[in-house]
matplotlib code that plots the C-alpha trace (Angstrom):
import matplotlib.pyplot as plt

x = [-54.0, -53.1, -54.6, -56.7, -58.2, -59.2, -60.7, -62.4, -63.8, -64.9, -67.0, -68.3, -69.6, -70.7, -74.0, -73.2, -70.7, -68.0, -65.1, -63.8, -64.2, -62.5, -59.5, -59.3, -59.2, -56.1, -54.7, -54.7, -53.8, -50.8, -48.6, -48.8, -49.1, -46.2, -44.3, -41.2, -38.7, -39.2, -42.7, -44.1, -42.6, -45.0, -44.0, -43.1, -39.8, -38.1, -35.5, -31.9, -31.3, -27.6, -24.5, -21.2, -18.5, -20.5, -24.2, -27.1, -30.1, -33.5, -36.6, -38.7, -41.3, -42.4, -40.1, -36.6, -36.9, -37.3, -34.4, -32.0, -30.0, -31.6, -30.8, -31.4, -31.9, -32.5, -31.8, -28.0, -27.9, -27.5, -26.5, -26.1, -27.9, -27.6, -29.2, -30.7, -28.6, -30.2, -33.0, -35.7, -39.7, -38.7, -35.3, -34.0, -29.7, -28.8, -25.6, -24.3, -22.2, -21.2, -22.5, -20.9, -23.0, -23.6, -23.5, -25.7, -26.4, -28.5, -31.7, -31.7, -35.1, -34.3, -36.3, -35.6, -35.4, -34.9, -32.2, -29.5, -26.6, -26.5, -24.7, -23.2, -22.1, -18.5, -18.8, -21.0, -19.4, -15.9, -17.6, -16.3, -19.4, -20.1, -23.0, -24.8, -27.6, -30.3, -32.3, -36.1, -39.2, -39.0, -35.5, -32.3, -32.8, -30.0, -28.3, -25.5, -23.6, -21.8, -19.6, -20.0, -18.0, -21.1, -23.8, -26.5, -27.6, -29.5, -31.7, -32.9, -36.3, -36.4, -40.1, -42.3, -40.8, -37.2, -34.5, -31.9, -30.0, -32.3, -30.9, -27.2, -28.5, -27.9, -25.5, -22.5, -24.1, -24.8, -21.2, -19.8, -22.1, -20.2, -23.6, -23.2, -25.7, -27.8, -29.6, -31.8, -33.2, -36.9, -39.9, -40.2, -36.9, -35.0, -32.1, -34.6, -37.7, -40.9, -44.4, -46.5, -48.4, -45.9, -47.7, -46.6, -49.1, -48.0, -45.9, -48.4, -46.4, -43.1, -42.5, -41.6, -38.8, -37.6, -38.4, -35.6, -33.3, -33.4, -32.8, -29.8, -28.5, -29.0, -27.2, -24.6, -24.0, -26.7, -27.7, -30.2, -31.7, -33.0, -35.5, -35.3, -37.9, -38.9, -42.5, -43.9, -40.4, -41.9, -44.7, -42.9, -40.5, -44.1, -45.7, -42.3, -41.8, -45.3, -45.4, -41.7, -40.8, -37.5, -39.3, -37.9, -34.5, -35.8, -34.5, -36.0, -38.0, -37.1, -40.4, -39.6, -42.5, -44.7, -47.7, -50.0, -53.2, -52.7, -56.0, -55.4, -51.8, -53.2, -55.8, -52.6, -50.7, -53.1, -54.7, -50.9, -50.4, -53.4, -56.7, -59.7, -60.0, -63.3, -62.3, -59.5, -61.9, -62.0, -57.7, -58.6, -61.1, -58.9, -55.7, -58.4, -59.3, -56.1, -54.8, -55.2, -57.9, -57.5, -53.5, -51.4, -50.8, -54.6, -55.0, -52.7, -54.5, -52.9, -53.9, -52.6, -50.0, -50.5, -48.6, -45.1, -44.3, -40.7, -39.0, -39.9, -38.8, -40.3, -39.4, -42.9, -43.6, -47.8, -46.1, -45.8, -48.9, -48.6, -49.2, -50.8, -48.8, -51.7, -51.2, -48.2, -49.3, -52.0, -49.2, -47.0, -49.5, -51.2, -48.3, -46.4, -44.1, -42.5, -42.8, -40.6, -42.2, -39.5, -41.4, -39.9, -41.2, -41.4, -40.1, -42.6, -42.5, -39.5, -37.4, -37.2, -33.4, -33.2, -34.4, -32.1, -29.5, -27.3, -30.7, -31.9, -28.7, -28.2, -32.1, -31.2, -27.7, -29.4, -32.3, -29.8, -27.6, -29.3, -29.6, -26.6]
y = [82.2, 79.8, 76.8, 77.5, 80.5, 78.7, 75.8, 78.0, 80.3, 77.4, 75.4, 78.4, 79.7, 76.1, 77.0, 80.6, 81.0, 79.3, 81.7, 80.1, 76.3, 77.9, 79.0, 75.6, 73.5, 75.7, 75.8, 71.6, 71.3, 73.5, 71.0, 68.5, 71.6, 73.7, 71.3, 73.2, 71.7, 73.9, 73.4, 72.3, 68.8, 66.2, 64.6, 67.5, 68.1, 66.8, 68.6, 67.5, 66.5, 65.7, 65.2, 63.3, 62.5, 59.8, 60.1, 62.4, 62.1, 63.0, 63.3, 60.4, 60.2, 57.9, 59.5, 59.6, 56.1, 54.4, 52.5, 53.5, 56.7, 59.9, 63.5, 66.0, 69.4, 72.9, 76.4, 76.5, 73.2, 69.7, 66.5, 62.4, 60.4, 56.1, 53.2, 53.4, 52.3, 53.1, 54.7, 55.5, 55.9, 59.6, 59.6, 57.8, 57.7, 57.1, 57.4, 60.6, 59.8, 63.4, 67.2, 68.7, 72.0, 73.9, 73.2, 70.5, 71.2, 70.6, 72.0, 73.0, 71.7, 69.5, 67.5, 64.1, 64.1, 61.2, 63.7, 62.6, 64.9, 68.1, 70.1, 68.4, 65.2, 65.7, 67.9, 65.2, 62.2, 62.8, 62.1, 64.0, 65.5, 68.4, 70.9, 70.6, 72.6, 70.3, 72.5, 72.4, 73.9, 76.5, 76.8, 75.3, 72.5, 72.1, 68.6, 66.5, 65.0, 61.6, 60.1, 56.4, 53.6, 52.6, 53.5, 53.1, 56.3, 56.0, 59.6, 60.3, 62.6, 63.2, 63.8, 66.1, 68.4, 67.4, 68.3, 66.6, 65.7, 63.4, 61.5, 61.6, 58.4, 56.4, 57.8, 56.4, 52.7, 53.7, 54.7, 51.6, 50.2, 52.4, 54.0, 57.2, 59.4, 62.5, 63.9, 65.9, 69.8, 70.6, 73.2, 74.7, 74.4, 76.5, 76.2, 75.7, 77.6, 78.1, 76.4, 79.1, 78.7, 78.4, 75.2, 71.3, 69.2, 66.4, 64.6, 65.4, 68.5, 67.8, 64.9, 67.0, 67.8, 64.2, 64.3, 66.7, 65.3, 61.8, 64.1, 65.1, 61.6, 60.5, 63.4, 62.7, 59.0, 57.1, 54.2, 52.7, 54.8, 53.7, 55.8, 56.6, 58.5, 59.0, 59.9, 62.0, 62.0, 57.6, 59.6, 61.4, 58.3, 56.6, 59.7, 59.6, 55.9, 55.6, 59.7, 60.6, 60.1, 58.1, 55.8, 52.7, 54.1, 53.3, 50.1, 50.0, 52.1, 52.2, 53.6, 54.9, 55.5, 56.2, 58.3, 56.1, 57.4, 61.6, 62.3, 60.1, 61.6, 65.2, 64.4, 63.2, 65.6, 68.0, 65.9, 65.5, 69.2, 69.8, 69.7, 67.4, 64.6, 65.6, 68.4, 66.6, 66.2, 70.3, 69.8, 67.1, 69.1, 72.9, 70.5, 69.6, 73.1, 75.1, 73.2, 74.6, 73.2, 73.5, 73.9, 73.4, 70.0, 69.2, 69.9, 69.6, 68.5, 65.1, 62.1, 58.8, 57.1, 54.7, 50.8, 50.6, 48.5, 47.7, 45.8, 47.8, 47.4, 49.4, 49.8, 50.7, 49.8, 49.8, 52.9, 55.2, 57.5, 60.1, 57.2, 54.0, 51.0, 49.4, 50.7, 49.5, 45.9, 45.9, 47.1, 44.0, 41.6, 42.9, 42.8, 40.5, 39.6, 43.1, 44.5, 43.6, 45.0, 45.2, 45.8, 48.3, 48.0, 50.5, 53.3, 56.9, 58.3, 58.7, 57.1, 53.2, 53.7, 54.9, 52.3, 49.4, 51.1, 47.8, 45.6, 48.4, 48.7, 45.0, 45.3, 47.7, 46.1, 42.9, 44.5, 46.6, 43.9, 42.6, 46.7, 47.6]
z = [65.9, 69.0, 69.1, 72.3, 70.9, 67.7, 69.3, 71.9, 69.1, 66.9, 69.0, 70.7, 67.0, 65.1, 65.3, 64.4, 61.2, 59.4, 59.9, 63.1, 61.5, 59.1, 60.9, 63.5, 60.2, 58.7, 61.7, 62.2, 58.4, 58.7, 60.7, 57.4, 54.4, 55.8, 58.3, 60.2, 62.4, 64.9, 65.0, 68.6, 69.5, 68.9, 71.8, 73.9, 75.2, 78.5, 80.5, 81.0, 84.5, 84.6, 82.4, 82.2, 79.4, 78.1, 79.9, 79.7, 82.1, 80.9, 82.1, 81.7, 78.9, 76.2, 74.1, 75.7, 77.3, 73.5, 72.8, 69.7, 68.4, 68.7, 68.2, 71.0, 69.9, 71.4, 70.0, 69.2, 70.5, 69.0, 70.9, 69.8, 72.7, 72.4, 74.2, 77.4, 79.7, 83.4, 84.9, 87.3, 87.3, 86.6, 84.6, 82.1, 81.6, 77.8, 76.5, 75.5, 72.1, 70.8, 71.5, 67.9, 68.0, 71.5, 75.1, 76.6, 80.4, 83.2, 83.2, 79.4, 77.7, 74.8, 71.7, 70.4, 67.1, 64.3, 62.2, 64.4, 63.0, 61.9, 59.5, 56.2, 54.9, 55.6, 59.0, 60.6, 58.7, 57.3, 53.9, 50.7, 48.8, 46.1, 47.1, 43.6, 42.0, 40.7, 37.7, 38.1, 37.4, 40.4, 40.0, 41.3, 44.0, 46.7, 46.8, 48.6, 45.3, 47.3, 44.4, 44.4, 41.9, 40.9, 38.3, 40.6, 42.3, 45.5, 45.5, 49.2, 49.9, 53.5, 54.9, 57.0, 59.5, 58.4, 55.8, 53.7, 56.9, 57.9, 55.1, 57.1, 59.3, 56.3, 53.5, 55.9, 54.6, 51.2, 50.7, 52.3, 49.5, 46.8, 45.5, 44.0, 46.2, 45.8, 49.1, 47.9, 49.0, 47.3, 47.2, 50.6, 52.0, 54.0, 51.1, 47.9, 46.1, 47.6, 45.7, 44.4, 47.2, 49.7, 51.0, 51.0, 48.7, 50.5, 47.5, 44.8, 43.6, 45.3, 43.6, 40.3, 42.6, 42.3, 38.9, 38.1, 40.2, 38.7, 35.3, 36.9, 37.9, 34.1, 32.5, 34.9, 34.3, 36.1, 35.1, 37.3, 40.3, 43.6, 45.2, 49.2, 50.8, 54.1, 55.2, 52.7, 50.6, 50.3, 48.9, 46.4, 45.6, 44.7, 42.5, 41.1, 40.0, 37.9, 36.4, 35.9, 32.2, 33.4, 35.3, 33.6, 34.9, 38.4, 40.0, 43.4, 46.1, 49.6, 51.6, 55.4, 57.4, 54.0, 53.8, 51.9, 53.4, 53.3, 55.2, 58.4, 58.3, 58.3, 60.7, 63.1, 62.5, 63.6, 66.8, 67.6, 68.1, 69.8, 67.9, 69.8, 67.7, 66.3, 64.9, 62.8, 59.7, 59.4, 59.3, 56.3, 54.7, 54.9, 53.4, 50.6, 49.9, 50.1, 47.4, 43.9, 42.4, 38.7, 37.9, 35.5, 36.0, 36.6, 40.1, 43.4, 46.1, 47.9, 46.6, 47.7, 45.7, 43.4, 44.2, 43.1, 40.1, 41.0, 44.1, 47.2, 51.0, 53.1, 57.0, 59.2, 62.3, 64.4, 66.7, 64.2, 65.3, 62.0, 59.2, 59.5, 59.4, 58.4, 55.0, 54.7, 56.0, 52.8, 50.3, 51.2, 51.3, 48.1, 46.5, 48.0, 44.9, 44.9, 48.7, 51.9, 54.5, 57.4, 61.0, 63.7, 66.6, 69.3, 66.7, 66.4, 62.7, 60.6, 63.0, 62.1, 61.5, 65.1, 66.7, 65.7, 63.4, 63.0, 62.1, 59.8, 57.8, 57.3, 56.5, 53.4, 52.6, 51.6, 49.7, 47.1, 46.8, 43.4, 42.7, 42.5]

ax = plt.figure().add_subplot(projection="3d")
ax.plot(x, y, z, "-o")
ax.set_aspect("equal")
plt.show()
């Protein structure tokens, strides 16, 4: 059902019936229970007004005037666009740093995305990796094996609408670190098993997923594991840390743009895609009941994570408009002996690495040091 139909039909019938409430609230919830990539940009998309070698104009919006590293992306397309470096009140000029899939020309209508490259490990970064098979309940799990010299792992979880290449903004810092690396494919990926339902529980489930693959790191050597997760992947990294029964192998978490609070995070997603805001709580409520109530692991709706008992640095920023920084901002000061919390300003969800890449490596380089 389109969104304008639903919302017509629902506030046209409140007084009347439940089955278009019904329908507005699935509708809202699905952009958090069975997020896509090529799901309507949040933002919108802008249109390319002119290219050069090393320059690509845009139109002007919130979006492509934020300075940093961003992908641009459009079917068959997929472009590397850098700083700002001129504009006008209805263009901005960034710097175009490599097209590697597709043609990028004027008039096209591109996204920005935080999943700057595209492809694999060693396409998109001349890095050697094995395309592994983590076991798990569902079945096998796709993964990015990154050999390391040490016997720390570093496990990434990318987040909502993403995939494991999200995790290809950092890996080229972890493996100047020498951390063995696992990027890690789960339930509802293109590449991996589908849940039983076929929806996202928002790291309650998924972070069996992680479970397994942190089984994986052990049998193969690991001795210490650092957690990564973006989003609702920080999410999983949390569940993950306090239930897995190798927790005490965990050394560290590091939490990008976490979903602490999974019902103002559904209720954005949805009002970001179109649903008035008060209609949000139906999105809350439908994410609440499509959720299996009485499974075999004692139910699966979302539920908020639990405080990490380990050192945790976690990069957030007050623009990220899909989970509270405010969250974040409690956790730190809460637990102030165990959480760095590293601001980003002027950074939208999932993309604090974008917005400073140098400041944000250095960021993480310091924090594993002791790790490692």
């Amino acid at each position: 059902m389109r969104l304008r139909t639903a919302v017509v039909t629902a506030t046209a019938t409140l007084g009347a019936g439940t089955a278009a409430i019904v329908a507005v609230g699935r509708y809202g919830s699905r952009f958090a229970l069975r997020p896509s990539a090529e799901d309507p940009a949040k933002e919108g998309v802008v249109t390319v007004h002119a290219v050069t070698a090393d320059r690509v104009v845009l139109t002007r919006t919130v979006a492509s005037a934020r300075p940093g590293t961003y992908g641009l992306t459009a079917d068959g397309l997929h472009a590397l666009a850098g700083d700002v470096v001129d504009g006008t009140a209805y263009t901005v000029t960034r710097k175009l740093l490599a097209v590697p899939h597709g043609s990028l020309d004027p008039g096209t209508p591109v996204r920005l995305t935080p999943q700057v490259h595209c492809g694999n490990p060693r396409t998109a970064l001349g890095l050697d990796y094995t395309e592994v098979d983590v076991p798990s309940e569902l079945g096998p799990l796709p993964g990015w094996y990154l050999p390391g010299s040490r016997n720390t792992w570093v496990i990434t979880v990318h987040g909502l609408g993403t995939t494991r290449a999200h995790a290809l903004n950092v890996l080229p810092a972890l493996h100047r670190d020498r951390f063995t690396q696992l990027a890690l494919g789960y339930r509802n990926d293109p590449e991996a098993p589908p849940s039983p339902d076929g929806i996202a529980h928002l790291g309650r489930t998924e972070w069996r997923d992680l479970d397994a693959a942190m089984r994986y790191a052990v049998d193969y050597g690991a001795e210490r594991i650092v957690l990564y997760g973006w989003s609702t992947g920080a999410t999983m990294a949390l569940h993950a840390s306090r239930l897995s029964a190798l927790k005490d192998r965990v050394s560290g978490l590091v939490l990008d743009s976490p979903v602490l609070d999974w019902r103002a995070t559904v209720a954005a997603a949805a009002e970001g895609h179109g649903l008035p805001a008060p209609l949000a709580p139906l999105a809350v409520r439908a994410a609440e009941g499509r959720s299996e109530p009485h499974g075999r692991y004692g139910g699966t709706a979302p539920a908020d994570p639990a405080p990490p008992q380990v050192p945790t640095l976690v990069f957030h920023g007050p623009d990220d408009t899909l989970a509270p920084w405010g969250r974040s901002r409690e956790l730190a000061a809460r637990l102030p002996e165990l959480v760095v919390l590293h601001t980003v300003l002027g950074a939208q969800h999932g993309a604090m690495w974008n917005a400073d890449p140098a400041t944000y490596e250095e960021t993480l380089r310091r924090f594993l040091t002791p790790l490692m």
